[in-house]
C-alpha positions in Angstrom: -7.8 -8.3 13.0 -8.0 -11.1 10.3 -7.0 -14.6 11.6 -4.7 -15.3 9.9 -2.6 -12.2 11.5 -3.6 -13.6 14.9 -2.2 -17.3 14.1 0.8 -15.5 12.8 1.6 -13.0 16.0 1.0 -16.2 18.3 3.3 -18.2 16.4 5.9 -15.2 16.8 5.5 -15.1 20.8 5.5 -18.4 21.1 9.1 -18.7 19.2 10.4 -15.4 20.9 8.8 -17.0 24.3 11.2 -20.2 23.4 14.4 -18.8 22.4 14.1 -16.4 25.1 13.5 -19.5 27.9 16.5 -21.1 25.9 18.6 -18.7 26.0 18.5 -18.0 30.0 20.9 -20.3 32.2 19.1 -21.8 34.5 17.9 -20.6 38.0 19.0 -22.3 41.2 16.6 -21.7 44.0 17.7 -20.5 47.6 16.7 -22.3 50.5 17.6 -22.7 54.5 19.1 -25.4 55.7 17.8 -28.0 57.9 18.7 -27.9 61.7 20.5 -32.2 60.7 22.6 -30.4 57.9 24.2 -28.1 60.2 24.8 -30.3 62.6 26.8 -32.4 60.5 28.7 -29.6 59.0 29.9 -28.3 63.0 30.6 -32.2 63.1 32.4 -32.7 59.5 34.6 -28.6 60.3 36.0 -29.6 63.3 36.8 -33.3 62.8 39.1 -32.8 59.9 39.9 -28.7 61.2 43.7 -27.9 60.8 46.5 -26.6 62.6 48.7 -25.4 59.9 46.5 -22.5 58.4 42.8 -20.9 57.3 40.3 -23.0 56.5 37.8 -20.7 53.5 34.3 -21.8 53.6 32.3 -20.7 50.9 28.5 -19.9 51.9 26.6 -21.3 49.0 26.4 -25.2 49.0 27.6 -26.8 45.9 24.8 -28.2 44.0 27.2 -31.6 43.3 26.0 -34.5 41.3 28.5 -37.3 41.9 28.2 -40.4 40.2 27.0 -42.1 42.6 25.9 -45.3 41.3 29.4 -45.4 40.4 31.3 -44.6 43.6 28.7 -46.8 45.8 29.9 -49.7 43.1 33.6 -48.8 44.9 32.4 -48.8 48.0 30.3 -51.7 47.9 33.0 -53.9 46.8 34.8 -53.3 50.3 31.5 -53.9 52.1 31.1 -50.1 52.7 28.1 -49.4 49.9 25.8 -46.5 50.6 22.4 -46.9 51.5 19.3 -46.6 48.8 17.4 -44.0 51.0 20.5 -41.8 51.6 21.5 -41.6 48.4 18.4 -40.2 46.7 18.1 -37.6 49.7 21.7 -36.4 48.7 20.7 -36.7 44.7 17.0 -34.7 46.0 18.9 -31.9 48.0 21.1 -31.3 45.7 19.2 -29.8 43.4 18.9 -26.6 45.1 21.7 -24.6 46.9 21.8 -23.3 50.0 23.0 -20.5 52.1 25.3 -21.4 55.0 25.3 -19.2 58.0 28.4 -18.1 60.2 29.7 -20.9 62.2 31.2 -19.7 65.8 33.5 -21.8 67.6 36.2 -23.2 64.9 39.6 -22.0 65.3 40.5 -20.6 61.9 37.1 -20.9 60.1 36.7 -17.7 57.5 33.8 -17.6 55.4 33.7 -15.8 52.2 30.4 -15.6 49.6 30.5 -17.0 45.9 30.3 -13.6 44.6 33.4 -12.7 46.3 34.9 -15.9 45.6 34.8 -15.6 42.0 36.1 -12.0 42.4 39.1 -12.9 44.2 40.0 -16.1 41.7 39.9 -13.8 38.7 43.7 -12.7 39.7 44.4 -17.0 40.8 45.3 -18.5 43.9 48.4 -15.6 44.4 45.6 -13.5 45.5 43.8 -15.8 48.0 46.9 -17.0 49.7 47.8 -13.2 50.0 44.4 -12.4 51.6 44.0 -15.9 53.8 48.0 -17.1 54.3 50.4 -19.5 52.5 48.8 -22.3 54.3 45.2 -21.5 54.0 42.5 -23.9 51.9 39.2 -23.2 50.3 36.1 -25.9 50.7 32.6 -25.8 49.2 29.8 -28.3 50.7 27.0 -30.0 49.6 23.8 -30.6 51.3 23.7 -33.4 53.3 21.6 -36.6 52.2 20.2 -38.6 55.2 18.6 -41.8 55.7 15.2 -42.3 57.0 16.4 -42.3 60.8 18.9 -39.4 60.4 21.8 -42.1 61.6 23.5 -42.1 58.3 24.7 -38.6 56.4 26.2 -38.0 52.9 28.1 -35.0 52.7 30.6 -34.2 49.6 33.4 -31.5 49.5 35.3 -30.0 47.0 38.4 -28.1 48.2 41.7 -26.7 47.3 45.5 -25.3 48.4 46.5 -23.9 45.1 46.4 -24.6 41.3 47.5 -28.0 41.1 45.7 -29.0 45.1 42.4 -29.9 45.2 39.7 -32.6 45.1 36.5 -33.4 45.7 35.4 -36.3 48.6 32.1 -37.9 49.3 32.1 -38.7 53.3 29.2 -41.0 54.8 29.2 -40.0 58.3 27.3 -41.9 61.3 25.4 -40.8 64.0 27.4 -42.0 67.3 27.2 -40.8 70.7 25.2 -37.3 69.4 27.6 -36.2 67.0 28.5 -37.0 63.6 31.5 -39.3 62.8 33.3 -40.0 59.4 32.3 -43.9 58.2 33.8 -43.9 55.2 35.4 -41.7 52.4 36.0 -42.0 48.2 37.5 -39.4 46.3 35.5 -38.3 43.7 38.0 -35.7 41.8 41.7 -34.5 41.9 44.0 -32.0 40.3 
């Protein structure tokens, strides 16, 4: 085959090889979460757990990005900024999603996959209230970003009631006493 052909056909797979990596959304990778992350998710479900309805977890984590920089500005004006350290681990973890397994031992804690999620909010909230209760919510979590010692946690989590419900928060939590306490809390989104 002349040269000239060969130049040409490379050129062509190279462009098709482009426009098809272009044209692909992008992949988020799978992973299991660490033993800390848990933890503070049994800690984060039953502190703010409910008595009025269902409480829906999803069981992919929500690959947030928060602006951070922007929301540590807020809390750092009342003396509650969040650390360096813990805020790159949050901004690191969350690059991935992860799969969260089955919680036992949460009064009212259902668990329902993003496939189904999406399935069930093509028809709107009519439908989830209908399947869960008039009183029942829907939250998504991050992963959690720690600080080198594991005594400081950032957790964010986007949630909802119905249409015109729902918010996003970013909660640092301590480590006091062996379980995981709320330090402080900024909204990050509302509808």
């Amino acid at each position: 085959m002349p040269f000239h052909r060969r130049v040409i056909l490379l050129v062509i797979g190279l462009s098709l090889f482009a426009v098809q990596g272009r044209s692909q959304p992008p992949r988020s990778k799978i992973c299991s979460l660490q033993k800390q992350e848990k933890e503070v998710y049994v800690d984060y479900l039953r502190a703010t757990a409910s008595s009025a309805g269902v409480r829906v977890l999803v069981t992919m984590t929500d690959a947030v990005r928060p602006d951070l920089d922007s929301l540590n500005l807020q809390l750092a004006a009342n003396g509650r900024g969040i650390p360096p350290d813990v805020r790159r681990d949050f901004e690191l973890k969350n690059k991935t999603t992860c799969e969260i397994e089955p919680i036992v031992g949460i009064q009212r804690l259902r668990f329902i996959s993003k496939r189904d999620e999406h399935s069930l909010f093509k028809t709107g909230w009519a439908e989830f209230h209908k399947k869960y209760g008039k009183d029942a919510e829907i939250d998504s979590l991050s992963r959690v970003g720690f600080n080198a010692d594991n005594s400081l946690a950032l957790l964010h989590v986007s949630g909802g009631i119905g249409p015109m419900g729902g918010g996003g928060v970013l909660y640092l939590l301590e480590r006091k006493d062996g379980h995981w306490a709320i330090k402080t809390q900024i909204a990050t989104w509302t509808t």
